[in-house]
GUBA-345861 format. One record per residue: residue in one letter; x negated, y negated, z of N, C-alpha, C in turn. Coordinates in nm, 4 decimals. Each point is the difference from the previous one (the first is absolute). Example, Ala and Ser with C-alpha at 12.3 -4.5 7.8 and 13.67 -1.06 7.14 Angstrom:
residues 2
[A [-1.3190 0.5690 0.7800] [0.0890 -0.1190 0.0000] [-0.0900 -0.1200 0.0000]];
[S [0.0350 -0.1050 -0.0720] [-0.0820 -0.1190 0.0060] [0.0770 -0.1090 0.0730]];
end
This chain:
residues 191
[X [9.9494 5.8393 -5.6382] [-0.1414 -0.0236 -0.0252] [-0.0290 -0.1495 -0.0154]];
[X [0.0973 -0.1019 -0.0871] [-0.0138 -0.1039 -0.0354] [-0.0217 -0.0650 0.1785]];
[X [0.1102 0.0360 0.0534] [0.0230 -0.0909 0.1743] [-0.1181 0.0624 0.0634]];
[X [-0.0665 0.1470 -0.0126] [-0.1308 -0.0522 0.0911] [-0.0947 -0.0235 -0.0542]];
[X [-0.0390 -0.0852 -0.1173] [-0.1279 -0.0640 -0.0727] [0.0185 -0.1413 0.0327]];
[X [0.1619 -0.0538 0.0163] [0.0493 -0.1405 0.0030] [-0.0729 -0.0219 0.1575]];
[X [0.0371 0.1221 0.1174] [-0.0615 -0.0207 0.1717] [-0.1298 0.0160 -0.0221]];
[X [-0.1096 0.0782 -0.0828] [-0.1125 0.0016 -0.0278] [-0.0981 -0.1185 -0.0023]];
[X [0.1163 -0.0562 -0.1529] [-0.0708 -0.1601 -0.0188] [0.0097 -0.1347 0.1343]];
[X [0.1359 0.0475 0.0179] [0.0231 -0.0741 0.1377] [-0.0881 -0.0302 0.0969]];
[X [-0.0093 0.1198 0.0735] [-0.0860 0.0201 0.1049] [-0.1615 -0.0588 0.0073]];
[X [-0.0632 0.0556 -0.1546] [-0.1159 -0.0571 -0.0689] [0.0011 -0.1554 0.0185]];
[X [0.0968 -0.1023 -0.0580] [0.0056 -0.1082 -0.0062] [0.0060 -0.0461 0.1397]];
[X [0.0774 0.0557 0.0863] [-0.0441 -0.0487 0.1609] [-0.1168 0.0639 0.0407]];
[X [-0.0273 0.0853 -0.0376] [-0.1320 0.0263 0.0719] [-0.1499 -0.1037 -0.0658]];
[X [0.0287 -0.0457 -0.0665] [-0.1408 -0.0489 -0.1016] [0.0168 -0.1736 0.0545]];
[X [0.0501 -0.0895 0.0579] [0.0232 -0.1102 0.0495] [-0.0775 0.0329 0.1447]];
[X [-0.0013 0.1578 0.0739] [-0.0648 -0.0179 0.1161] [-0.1315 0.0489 0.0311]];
[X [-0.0447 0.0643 -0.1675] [-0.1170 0.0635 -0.0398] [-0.0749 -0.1550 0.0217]];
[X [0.0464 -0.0674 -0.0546] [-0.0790 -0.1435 -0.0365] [-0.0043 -0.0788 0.0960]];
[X [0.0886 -0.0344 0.0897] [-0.0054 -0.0167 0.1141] [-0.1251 0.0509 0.1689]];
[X [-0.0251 0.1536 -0.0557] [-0.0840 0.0399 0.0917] [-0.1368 -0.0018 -0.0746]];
[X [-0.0701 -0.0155 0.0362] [-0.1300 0.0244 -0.0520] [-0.0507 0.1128 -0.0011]];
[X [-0.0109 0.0588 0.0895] [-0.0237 0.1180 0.0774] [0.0287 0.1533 -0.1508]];
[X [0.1559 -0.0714 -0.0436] [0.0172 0.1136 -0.0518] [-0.0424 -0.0485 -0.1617]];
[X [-0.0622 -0.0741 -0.0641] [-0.0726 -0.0417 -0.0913] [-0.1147 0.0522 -0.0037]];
[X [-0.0295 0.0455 -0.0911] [-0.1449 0.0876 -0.0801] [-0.0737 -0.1203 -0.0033]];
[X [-0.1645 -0.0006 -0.0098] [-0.0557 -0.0881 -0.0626] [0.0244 -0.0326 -0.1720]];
[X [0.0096 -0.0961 -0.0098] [0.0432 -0.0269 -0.1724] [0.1277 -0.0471 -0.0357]];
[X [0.0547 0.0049 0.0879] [0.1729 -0.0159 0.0337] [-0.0065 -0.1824 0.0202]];
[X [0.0842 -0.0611 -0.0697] [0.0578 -0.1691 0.0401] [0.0860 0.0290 -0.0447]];
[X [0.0758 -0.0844 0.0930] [-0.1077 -0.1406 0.0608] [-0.0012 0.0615 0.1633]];
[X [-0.1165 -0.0407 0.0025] [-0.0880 0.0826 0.1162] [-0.0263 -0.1188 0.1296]];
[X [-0.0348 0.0595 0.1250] [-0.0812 -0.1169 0.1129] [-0.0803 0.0911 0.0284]];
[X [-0.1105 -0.0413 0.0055] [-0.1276 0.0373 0.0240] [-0.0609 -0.0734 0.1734]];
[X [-0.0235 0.1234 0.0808] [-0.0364 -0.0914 0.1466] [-0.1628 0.0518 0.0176]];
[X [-0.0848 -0.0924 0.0552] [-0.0885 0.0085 -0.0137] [-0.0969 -0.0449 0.1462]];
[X [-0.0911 0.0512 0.0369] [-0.0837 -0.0796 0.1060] [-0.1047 -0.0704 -0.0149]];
[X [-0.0094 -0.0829 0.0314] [-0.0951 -0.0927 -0.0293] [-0.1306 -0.0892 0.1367]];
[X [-0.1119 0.1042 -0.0155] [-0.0950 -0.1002 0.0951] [-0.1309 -0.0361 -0.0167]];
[X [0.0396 -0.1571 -0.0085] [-0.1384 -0.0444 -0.0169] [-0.0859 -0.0892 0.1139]];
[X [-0.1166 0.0178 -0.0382] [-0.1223 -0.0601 0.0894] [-0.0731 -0.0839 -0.0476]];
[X [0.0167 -0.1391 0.0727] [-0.1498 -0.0568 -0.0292] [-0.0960 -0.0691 0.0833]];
[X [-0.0758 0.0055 0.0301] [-0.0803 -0.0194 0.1293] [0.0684 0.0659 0.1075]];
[X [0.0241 -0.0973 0.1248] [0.0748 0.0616 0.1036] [0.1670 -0.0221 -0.0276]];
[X [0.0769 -0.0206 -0.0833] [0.0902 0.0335 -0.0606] [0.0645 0.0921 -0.0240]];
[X [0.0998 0.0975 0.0064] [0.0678 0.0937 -0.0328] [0.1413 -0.0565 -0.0172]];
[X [0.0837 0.0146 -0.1360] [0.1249 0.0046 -0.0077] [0.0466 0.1442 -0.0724]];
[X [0.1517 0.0128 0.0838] [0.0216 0.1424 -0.0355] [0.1603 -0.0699 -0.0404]];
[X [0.0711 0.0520 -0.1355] [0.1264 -0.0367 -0.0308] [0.0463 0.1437 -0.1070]];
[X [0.1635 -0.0042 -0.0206] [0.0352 0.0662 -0.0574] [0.0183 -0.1098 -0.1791]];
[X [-0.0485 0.0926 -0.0711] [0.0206 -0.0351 -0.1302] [0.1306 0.0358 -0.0538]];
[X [0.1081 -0.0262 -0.0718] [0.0753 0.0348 -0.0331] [0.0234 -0.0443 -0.1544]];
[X [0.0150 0.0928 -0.1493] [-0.0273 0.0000 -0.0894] [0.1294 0.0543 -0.0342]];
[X [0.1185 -0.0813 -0.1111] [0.1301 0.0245 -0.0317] [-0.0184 -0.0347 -0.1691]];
[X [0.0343 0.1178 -0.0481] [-0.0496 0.0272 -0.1909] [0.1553 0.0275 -0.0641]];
[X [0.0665 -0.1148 -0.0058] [0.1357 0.0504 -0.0684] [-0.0554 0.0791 -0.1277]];
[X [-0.1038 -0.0353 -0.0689] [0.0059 0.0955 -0.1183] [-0.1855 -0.0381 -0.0680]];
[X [0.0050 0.1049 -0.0725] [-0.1486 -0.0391 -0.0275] [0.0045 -0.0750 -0.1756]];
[X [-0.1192 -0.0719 0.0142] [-0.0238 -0.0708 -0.1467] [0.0811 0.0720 -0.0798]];
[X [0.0440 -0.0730 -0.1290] [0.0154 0.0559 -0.1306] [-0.1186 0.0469 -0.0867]];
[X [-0.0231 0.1211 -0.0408] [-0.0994 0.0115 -0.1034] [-0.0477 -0.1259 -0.0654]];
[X [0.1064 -0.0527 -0.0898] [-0.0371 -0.1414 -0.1251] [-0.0928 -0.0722 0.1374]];
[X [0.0831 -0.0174 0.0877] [-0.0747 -0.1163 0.1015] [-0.1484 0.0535 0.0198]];
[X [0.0193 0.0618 0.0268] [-0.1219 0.0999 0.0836] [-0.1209 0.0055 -0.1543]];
[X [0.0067 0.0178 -0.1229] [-0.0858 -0.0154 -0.1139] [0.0045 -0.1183 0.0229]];
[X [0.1136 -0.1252 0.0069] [-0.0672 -0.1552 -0.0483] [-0.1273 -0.0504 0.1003]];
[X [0.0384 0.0588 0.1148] [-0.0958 -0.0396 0.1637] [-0.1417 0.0742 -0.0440]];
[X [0.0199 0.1088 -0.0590] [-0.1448 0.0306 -0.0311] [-0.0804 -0.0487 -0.1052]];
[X [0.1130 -0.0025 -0.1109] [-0.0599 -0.0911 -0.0998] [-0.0580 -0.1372 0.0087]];
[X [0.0286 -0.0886 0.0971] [0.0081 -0.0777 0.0377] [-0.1700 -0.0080 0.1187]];
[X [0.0061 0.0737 0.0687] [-0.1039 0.0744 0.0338] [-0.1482 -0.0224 -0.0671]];
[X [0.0755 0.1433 -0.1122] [-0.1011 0.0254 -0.0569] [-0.1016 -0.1331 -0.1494]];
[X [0.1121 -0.0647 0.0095] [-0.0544 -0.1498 -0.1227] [-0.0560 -0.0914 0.0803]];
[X [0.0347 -0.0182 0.1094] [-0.0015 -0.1568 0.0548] [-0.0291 0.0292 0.1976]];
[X [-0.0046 0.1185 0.0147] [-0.0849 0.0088 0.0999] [0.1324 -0.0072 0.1407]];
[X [-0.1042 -0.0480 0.1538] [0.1260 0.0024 0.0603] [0.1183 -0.1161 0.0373]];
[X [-0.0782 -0.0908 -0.0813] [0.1058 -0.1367 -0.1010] [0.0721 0.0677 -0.0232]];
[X [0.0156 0.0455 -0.1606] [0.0869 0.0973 -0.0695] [0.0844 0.0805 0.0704]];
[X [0.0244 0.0595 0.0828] [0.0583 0.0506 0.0942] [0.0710 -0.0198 0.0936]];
[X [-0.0657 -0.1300 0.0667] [0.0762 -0.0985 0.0984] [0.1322 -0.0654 -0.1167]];
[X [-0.0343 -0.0685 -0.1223] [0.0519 -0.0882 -0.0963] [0.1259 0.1188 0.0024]];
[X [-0.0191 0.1278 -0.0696] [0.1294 0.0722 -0.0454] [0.1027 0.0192 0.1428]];
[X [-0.1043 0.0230 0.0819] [0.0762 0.0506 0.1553] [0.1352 -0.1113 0.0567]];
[X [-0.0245 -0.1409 -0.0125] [0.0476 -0.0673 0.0369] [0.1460 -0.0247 0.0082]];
[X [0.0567 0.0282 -0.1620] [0.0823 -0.0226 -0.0145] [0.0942 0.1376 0.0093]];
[X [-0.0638 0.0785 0.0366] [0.0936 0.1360 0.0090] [0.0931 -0.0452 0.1084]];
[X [0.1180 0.1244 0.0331] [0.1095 0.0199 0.1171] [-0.0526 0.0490 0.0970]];
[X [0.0472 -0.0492 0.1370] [-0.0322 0.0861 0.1233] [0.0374 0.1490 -0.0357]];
[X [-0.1113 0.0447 0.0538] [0.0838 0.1536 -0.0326] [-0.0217 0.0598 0.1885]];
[X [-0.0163 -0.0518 0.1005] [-0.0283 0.0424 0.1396] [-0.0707 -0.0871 0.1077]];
[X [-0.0237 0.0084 0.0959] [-0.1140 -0.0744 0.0881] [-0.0569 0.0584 0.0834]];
[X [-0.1093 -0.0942 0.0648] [-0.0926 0.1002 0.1044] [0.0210 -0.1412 0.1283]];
[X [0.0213 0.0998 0.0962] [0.0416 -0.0562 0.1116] [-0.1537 0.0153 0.1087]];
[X [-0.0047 -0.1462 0.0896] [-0.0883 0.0870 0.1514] [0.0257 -0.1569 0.0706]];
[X [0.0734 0.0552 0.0986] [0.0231 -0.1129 0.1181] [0.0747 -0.0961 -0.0718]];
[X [-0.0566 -0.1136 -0.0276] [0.0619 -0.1384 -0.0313] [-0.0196 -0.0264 -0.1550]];
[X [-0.0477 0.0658 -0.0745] [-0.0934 -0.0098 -0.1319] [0.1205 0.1049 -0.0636]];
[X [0.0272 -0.0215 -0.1355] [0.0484 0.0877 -0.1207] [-0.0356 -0.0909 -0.0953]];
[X [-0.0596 0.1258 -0.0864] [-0.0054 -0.0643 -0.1611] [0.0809 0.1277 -0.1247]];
[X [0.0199 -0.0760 -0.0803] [0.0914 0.0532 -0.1253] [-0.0720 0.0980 -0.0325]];
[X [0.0545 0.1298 -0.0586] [-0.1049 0.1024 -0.0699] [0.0597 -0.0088 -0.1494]];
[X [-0.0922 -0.0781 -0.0960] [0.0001 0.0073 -0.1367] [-0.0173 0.1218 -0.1067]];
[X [-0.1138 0.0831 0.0704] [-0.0718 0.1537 -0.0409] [0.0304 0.1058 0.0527]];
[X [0.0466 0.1059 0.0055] [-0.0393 0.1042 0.0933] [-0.0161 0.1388 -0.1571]];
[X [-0.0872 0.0715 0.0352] [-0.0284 0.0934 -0.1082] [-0.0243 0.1536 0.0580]];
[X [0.0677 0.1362 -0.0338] [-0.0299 0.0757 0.0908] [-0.0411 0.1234 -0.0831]];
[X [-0.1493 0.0371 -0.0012] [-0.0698 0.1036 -0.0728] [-0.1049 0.1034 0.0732]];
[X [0.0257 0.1781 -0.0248] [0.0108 0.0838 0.0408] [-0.1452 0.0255 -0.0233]];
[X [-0.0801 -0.0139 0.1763] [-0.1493 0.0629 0.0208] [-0.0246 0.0781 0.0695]];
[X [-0.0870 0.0915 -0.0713] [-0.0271 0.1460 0.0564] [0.1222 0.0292 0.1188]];
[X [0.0972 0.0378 -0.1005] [0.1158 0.0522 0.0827] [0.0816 -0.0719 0.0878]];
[X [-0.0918 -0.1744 0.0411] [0.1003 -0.0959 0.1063] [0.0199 -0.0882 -0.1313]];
[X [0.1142 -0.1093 0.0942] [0.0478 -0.0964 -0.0656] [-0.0517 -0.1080 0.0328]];
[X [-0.0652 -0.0608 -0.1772] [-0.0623 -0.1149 0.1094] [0.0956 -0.1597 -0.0502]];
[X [0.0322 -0.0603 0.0612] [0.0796 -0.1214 0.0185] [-0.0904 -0.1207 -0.0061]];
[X [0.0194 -0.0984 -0.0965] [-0.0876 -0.1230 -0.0148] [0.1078 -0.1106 -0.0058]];
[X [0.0071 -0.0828 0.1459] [0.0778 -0.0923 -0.0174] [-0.0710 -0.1474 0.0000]];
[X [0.0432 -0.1366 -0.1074] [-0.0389 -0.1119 -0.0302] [0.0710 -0.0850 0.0273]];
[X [0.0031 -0.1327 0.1057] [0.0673 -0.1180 0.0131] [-0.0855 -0.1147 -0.0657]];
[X [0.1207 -0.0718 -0.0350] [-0.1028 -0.1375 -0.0439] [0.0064 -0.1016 0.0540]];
[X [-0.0117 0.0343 0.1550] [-0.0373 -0.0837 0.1005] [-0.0454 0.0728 0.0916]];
[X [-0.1085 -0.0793 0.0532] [-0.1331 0.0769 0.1090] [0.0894 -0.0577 0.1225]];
[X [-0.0326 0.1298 0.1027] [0.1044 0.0025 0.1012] [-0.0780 0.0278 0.1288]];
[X [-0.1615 -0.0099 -0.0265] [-0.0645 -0.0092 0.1455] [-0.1346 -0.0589 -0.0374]];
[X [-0.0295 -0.0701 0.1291] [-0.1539 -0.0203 -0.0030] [-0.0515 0.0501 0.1318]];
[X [-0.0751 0.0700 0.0511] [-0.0456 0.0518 0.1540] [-0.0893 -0.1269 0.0335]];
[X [0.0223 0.0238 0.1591] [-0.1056 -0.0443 0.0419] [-0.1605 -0.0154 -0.0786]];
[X [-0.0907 -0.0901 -0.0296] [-0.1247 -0.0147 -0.0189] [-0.0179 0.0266 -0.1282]];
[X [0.1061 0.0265 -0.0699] [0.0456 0.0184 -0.1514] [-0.0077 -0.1557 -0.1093]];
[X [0.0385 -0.1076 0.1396] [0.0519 -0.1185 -0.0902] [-0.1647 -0.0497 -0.1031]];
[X [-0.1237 0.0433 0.0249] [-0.0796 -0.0841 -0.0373] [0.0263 0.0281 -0.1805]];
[X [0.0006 0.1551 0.0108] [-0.0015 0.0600 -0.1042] [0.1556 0.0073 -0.1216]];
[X [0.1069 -0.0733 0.0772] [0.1194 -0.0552 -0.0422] [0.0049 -0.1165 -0.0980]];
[X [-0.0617 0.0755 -0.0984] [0.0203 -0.1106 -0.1365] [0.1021 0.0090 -0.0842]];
[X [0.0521 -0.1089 -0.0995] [0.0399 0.0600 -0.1482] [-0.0206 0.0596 -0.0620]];
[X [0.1053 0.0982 -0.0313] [0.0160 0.1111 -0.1217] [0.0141 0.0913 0.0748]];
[X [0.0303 0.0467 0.1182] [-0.0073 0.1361 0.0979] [0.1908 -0.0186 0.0123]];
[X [0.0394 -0.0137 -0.0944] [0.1436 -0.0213 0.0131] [0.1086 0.1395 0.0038]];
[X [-0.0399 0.1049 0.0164] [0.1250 0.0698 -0.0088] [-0.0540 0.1019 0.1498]];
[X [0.1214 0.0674 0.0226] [-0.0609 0.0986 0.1217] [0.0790 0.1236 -0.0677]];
[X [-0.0931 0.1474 0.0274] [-0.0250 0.1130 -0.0789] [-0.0218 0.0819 0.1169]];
[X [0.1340 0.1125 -0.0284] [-0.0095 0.1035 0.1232] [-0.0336 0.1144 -0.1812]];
[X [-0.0655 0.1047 0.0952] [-0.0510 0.1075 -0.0233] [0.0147 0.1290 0.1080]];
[X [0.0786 0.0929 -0.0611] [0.0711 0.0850 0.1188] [-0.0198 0.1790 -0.1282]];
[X [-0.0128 0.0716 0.1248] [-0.0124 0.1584 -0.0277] [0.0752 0.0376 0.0405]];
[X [0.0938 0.0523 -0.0595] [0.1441 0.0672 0.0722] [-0.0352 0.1646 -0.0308]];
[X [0.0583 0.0878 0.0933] [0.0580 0.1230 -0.0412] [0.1683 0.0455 -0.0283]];
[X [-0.0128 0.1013 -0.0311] [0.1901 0.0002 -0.0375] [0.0542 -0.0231 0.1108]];
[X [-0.0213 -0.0102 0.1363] [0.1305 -0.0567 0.0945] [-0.0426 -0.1798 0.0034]];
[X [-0.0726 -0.0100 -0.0344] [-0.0049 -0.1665 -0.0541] [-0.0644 -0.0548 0.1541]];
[X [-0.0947 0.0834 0.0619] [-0.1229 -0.0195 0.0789] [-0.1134 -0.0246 -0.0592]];
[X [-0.1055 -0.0973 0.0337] [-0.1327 -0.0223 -0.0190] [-0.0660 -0.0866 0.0925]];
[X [-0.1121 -0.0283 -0.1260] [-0.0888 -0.1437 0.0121] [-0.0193 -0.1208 -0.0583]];
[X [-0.0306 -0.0705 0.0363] [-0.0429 -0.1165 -0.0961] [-0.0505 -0.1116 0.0112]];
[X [-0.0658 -0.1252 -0.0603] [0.0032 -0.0902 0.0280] [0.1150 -0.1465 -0.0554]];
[X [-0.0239 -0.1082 0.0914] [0.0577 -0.0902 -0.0564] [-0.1035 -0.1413 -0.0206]];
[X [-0.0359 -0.0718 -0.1340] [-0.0765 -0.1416 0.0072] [0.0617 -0.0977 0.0244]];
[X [-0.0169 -0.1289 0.1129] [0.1131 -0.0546 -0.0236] [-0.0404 -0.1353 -0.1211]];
[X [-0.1118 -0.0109 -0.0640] [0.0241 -0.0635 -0.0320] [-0.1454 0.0262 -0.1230]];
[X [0.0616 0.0543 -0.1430] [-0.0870 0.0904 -0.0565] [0.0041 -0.0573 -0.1868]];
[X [-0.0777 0.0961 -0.0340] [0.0039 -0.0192 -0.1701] [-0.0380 0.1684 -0.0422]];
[X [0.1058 0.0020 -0.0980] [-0.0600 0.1718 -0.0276] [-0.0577 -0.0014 -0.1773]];
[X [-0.0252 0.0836 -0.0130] [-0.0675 0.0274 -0.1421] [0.0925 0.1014 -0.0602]];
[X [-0.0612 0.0819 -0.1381] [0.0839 0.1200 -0.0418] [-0.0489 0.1077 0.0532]];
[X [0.0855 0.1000 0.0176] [-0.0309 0.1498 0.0837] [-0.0873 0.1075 -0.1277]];
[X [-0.0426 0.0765 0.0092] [-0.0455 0.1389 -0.0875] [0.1065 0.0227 -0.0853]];
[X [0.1380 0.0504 0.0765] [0.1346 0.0883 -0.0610] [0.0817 -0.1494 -0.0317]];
[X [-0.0250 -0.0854 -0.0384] [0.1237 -0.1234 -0.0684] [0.0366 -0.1057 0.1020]];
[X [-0.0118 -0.0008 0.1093] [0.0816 -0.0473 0.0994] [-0.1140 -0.1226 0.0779]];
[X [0.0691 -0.0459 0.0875] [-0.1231 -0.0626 0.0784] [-0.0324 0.0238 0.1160]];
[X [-0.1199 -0.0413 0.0478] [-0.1088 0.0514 0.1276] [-0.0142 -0.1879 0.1088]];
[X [-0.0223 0.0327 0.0974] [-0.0462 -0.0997 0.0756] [-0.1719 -0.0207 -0.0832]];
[X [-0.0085 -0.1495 0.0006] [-0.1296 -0.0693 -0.0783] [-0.0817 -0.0477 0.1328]];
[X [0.0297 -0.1379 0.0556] [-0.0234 -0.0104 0.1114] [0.1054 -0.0827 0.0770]];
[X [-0.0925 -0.0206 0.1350] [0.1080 -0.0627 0.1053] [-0.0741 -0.0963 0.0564]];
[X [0.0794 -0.1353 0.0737] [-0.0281 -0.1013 0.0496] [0.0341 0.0221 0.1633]];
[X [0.0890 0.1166 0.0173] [0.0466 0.0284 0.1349] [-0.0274 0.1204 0.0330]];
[X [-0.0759 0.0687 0.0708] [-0.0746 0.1208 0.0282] [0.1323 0.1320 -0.0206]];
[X [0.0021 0.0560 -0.0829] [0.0760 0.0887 -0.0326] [0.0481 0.0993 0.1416]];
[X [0.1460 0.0079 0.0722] [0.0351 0.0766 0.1056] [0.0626 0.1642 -0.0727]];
[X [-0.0376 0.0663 0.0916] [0.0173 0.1404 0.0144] [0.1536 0.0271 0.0108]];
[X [0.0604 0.0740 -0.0323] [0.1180 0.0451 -0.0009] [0.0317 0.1422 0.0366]];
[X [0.0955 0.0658 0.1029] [0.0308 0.1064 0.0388] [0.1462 -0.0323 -0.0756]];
[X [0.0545 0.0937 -0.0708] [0.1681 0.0151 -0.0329] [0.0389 0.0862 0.0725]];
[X [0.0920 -0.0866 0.0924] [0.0778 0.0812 0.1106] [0.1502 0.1078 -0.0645]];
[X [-0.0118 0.1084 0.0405] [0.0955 0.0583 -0.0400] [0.1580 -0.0515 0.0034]];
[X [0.0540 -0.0001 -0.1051] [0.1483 -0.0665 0.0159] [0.0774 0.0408 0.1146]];
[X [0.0668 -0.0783 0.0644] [0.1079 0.0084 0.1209] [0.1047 0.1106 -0.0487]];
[X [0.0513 0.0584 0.0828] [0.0993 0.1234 -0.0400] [0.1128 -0.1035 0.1118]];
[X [0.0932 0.0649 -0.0752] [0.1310 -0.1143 0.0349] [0.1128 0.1073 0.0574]];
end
């Protein structure tokens, strides 16, 4: 009995290195996660179409995740930027030539989907016809994504935004300096 619990655990331990490895076979909620995404935007006669790619070794710490709101909630989206700064990479968001660090990612359960709020504290696009409206303080870029349990959705991404506090604790996109793009989450690659 002891020798087949010892091949049990075994087997488990090789199998869980290739769980993580595939995406495919990852639940939504599962990190550290890659998230693939489509992305197309328009402006005037303009169209760019790119793949987003979103890699979450792990999500905030609670403590972190109260100081960012607290922080937030005293001192506005100063306060927020100020606590954010000095945190650890915890992931990045990729598209073409552009990645920025993901400082935030927070993941809380709506009407039955998952919804995913990720925060960099660096703005990682400006579109076309965007630049007039490209001022200071539009410093972080904020994806917002609806997952279901196979970790399919929607969403958007700002690239270059300020958010406020949410209803349920958390935070919401405030506004944007870069016209907020649409997001399709492409189903994970099966390997």
């Amino acid at each position: 009995m002891r020798r087949l619990w010892m091949v049990a655990v075994g087997a488990a331990a090789m199998l869980l290195p290739l769980a993580a490895m595939n995406p495919a076979v990852m639940a939504a909620g599962t990190y550290p996660r890659t998230i693939l995404a489509s992305a197309k935007a328009t402006s005037g006669p303009t169209t760019i179409t790119t793949t987003i790619t979103i890699q979450i070794d792990r999500l905030v710490e609670s403590s972190r995740r109260d100081r960012l709101i607290k922080g937030l909630k005293q001192n506005g989206y100063q306060g927020f930027v100020d606590v954010m700064r000095p945190l650890p990479v915890i992931g990045s968001i990729k598209a073409s030539n552009r990645e920025v660090p993901i400082k935030y990612a927070w993941e809380t359960d709506v009407e039955g989907k998952h919804r995913l709020i990720i925060v960099s504290d660096t703005p990682m696009f400006f579109l076309p016809g965007d630049e007039p409206k490209a001022r200071p303080g539009y410093r972080l870029t904020v994806v917002q994504l609806i997952l279901d349990d196979r970790g399919v959705g929607t969403g958007m991404i700002a690239g270059a935004a300020r958010v406020k506090p949410s209803p349920d604790e958390g935070v919401i996109l405030e506004d944007y300096a870069a016209t907020p793009v649409n997001l399709v989450v492409l189903p994970a690659p099966s390997k």
